[in-house]
C-alpha positions in Angstrom: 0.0 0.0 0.0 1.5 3.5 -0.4 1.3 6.6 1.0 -2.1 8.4 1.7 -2.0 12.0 1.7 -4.1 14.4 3.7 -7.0 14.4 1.0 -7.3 10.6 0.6 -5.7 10.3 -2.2 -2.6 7.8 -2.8 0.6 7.6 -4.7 0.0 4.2 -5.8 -3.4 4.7 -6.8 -5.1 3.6 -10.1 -6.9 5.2 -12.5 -9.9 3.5 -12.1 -9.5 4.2 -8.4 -9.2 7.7 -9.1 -11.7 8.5 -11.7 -14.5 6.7 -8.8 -13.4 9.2 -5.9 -13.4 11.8 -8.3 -17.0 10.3 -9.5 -18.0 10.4 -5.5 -17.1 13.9 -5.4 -18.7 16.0 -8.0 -22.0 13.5 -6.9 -21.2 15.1 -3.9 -20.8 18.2 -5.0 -23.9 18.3 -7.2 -26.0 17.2 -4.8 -25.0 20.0 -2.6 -25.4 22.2 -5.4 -29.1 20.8 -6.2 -29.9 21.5 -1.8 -28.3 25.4 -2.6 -30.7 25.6 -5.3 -33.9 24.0 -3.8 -33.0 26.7 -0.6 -32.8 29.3 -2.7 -36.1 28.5 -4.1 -37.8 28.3 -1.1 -36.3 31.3 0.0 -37.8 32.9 -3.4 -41.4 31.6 -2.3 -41.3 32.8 0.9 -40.2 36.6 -0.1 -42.7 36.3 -2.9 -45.6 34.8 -0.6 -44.6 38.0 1.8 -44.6 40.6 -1.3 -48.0 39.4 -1.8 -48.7 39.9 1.8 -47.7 43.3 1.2 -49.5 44.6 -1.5 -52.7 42.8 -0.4 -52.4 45.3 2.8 -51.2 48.2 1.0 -54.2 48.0 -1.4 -56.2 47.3 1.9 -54.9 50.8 3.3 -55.5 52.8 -0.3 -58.9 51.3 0.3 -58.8 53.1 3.8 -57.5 56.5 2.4 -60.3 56.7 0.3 -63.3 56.2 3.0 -61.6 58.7 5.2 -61.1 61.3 2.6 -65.2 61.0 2.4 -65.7 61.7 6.0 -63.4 64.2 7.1 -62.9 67.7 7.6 -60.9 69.3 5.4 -58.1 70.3 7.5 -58.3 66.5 9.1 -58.2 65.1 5.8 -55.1 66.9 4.9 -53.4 65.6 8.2 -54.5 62.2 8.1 -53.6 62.1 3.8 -49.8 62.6 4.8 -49.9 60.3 7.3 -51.1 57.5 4.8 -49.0 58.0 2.6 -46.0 58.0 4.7 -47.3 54.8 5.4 -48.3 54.0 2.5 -44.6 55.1 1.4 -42.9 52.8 4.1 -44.8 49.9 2.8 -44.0 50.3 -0.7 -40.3 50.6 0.1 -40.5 47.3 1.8 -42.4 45.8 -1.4 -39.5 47.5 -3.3 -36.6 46.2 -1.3 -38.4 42.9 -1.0 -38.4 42.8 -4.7 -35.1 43.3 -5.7 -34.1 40.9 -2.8 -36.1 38.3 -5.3 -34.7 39.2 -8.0 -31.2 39.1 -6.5 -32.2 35.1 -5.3 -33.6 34.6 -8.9 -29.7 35.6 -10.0 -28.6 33.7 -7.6 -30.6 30.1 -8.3 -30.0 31.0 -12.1 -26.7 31.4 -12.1 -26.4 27.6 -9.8 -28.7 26.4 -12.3 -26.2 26.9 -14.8 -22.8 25.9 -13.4 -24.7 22.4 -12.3 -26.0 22.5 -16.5 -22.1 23.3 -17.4 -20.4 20.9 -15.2 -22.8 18.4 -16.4 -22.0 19.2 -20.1 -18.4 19.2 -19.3 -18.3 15.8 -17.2 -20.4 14.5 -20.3 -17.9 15.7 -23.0 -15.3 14.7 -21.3 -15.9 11.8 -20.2 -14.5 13.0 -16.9 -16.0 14.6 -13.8 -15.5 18.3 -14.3 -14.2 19.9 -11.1 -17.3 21.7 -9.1 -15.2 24.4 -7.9 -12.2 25.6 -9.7 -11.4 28.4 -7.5 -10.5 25.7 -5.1 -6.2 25.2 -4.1 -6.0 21.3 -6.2 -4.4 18.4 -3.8 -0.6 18.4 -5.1 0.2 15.3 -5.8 3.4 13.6 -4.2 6.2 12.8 -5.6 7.7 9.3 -4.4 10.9 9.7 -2.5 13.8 7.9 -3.7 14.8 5.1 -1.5 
């Protein structure tokens, strides 16, 4: 047997033996990638479901605005108009931010989407696993020592 080194690879170690931890890895690896992307999905429902929330009390409040503007004074009306739509302001800005936080998740699960799509191509083409993250230091391989 020879030498392991600190990543579990050998010296002595075959191809075949090779290519099927290399094989276990990017499974590995694309499964985590496939978890990322079914969280970030979830993530996307849940910011959408409260968007909806959102707008469903901000047309509730217009709604509001309108029945008061009816049955006030005039000088009452003009108070309790800038206080709405301050309010009414705040809540849009939420709806707002919420929004681009979606669309900044939709980047997000895209952009996994695709680099799952392209190592698959690339393990396909190659006949090789492709490696999941290549901004990742590679395991040097050791040379044998001379006796």
């Amino acid at each position: 047997a020879g030498e392991t080194t600190a990543d579990g690879w050998r010296a002595d170690m075959s191809t075949e033996d090779g290519l099927e931890k290399l094989v276990g890895f990017l499974k590995a690896t694309k499964r985590q990638a496939e978890l990322a992307v079914d969280s970030l999905n979830a993530h996307i429902d849940e910011l959408s479901r409260e968007n909806a929330r959102l707008q469903s009390e901000l047309d509730a409040r217009d709604a509001t605005i309108e029945e008061l503007r009816g049955s006030s004074s005039k000088k009452g009306r003009f108070k309790e108009r800038d206080e709405w739509r301050t309010l009414v302001g705040s809540i849009s800005a939420d709806r707002d931010r919420l929004q681009v936080r979606v669309r900044q998740l939709e980047v997000v699960v895209a952009t996994q989407a695709s680099r799952l799509r392209e190592m698959e191509r690339a393990e396909a083409a190659a006949g090789t696993p492709a490696d999941p993250c290549p901004s990742r230091p590679q395991p040097q391989q050791q040379q044998p020592q001379p006796l």
